[in-house]
C-alpha positions as CSV (number, residue, x, y, z in Angstrom):
1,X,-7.3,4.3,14.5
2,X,-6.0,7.9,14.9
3,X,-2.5,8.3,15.1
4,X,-1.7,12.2,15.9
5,X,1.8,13.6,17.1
6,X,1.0,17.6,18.2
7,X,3.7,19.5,16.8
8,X,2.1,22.3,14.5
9,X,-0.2,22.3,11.6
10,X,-0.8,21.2,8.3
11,X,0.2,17.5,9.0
12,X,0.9,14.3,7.0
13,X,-2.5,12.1,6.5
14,X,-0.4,8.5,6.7
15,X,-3.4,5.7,5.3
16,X,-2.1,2.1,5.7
17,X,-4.0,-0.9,7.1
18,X,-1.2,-1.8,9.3
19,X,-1.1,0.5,12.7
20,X,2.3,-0.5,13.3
21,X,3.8,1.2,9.8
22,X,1.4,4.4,10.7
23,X,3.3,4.4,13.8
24,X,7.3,3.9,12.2
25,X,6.2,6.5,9.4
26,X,4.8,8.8,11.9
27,X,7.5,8.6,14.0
28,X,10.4,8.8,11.4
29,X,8.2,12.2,9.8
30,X,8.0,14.1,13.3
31,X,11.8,13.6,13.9
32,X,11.5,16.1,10.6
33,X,8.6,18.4,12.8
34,X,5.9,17.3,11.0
35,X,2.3,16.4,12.4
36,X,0.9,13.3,11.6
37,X,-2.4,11.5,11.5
38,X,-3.0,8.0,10.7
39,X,-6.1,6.2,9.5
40,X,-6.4,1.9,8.7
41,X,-9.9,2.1,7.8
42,X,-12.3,4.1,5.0
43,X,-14.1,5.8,8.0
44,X,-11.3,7.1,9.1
45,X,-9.9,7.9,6.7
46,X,-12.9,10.5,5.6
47,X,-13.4,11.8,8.6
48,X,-9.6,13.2,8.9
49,X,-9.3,14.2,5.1
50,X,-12.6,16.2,5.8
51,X,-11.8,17.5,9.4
52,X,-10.7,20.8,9.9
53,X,-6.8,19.7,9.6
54,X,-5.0,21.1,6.5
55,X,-2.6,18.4,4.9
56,X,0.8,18.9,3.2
57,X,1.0,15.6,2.2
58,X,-1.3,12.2,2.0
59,X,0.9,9.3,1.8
60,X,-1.2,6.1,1.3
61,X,0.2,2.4,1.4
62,X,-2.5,0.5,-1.4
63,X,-2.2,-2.9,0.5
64,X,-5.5,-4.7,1.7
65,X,-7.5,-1.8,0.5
66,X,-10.1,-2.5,-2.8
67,X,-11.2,-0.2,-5.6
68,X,-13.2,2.0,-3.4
69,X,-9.6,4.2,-2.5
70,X,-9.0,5.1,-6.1
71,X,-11.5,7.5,-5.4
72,X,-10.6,9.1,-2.5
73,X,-7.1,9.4,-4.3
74,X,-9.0,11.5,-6.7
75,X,-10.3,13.5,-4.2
76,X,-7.5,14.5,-2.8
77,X,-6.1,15.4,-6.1
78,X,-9.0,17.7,-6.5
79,X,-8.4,19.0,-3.2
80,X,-4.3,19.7,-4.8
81,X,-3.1,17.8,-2.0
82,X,0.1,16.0,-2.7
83,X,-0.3,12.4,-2.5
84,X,2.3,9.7,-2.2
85,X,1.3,6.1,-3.3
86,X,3.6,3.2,-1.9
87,X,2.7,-0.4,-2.9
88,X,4.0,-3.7,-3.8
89,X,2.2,-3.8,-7.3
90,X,3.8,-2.6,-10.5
91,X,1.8,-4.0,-13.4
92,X,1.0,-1.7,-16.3
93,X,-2.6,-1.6,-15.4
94,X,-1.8,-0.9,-12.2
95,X,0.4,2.1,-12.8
96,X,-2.3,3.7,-14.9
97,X,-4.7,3.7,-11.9
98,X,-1.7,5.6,-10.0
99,X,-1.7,8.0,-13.1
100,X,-6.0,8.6,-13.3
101,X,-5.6,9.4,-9.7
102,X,-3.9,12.1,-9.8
103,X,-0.7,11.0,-7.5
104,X,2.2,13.2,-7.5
105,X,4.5,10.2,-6.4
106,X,4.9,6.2,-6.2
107,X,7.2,4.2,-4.3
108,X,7.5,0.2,-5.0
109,X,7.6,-1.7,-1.6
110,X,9.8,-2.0,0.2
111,X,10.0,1.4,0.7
112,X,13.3,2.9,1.0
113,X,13.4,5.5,3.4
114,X,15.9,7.6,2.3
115,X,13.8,8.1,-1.1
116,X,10.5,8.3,0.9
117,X,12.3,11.4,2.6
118,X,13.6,13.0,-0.8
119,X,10.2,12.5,-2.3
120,X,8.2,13.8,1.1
121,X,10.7,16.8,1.2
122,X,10.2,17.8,-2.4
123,X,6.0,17.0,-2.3
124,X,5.7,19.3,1.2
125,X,8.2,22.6,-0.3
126,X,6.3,22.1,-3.6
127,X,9.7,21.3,-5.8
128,X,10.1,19.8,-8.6
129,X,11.5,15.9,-8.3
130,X,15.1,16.2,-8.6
131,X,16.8,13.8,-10.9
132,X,16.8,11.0,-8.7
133,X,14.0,11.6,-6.9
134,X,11.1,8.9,-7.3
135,X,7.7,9.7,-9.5
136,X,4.7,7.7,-10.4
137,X,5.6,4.7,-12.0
138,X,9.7,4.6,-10.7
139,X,10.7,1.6,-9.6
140,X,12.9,1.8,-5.5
């Protein structure tokens, strides 16, 4: 599934199984005039990261996807793409996958939007994380 809102380039890559939460996220992120793709699937998925589009920002929800998108989290990392990880998982273990995959950012579900924004805003103008801004690891 494709998800796009047309309102200039580079976009937001939003990955989440769930087309309903591409849609809210995409919705909520072009109210702040950014373009947005969505992907639910690995094939997807690819074919945007590798289309033409240049990306700001890959924000990926972990849920229902296996091992196979650690990797594609690396890519992106080699790519310097900032990438936002959201999931419901916080073990130790877990966490250092977030860390090996280069992720600039995790966000414990559920997401709070108001730190999703902070977070987004500071990935896209390449800030540093303000104090209370969420890294890797932070509990929301």
């Amino acid at each position: 599934m494709i998800e796009e809102n047309r309102l200039s380039n580079p976009g937001v890559l939003i990955v989440d199984r769930n087309p309903v939460i591409i849609k809210l996220f995409g919705d909520l992120l072009k109210k702040h005039a950014m373009t947005c793709y969505g992907a639910t699937d690995y094939e997807t998925f690819d074919a945007i990261l590798f289309s033409k589009h240049e990306f700001v920002l890959v924000l990926i929800d972990l849920a229902g996807f296996d091992e196979a998108i650690w990797e594609r989290c690396r890519t992106i990392h080699k790519r310097s793409i900032p990438l936002l990880i959201m999931s419901g998982r916080s073990d130790t273990g877990f966490q250092a996958d977030i860390v090996q995959s280069g992720a600039s950012g995790f966000l414990q579900k559920p997401i709070n939007i108001s730190s999703l924004l902070k977070i987004i805003n500071s990935l896209v103008n390449h800030e540093s994380p303000g104090p209370n801004t969420p890294v890797a690891g932070t509990k929301q």
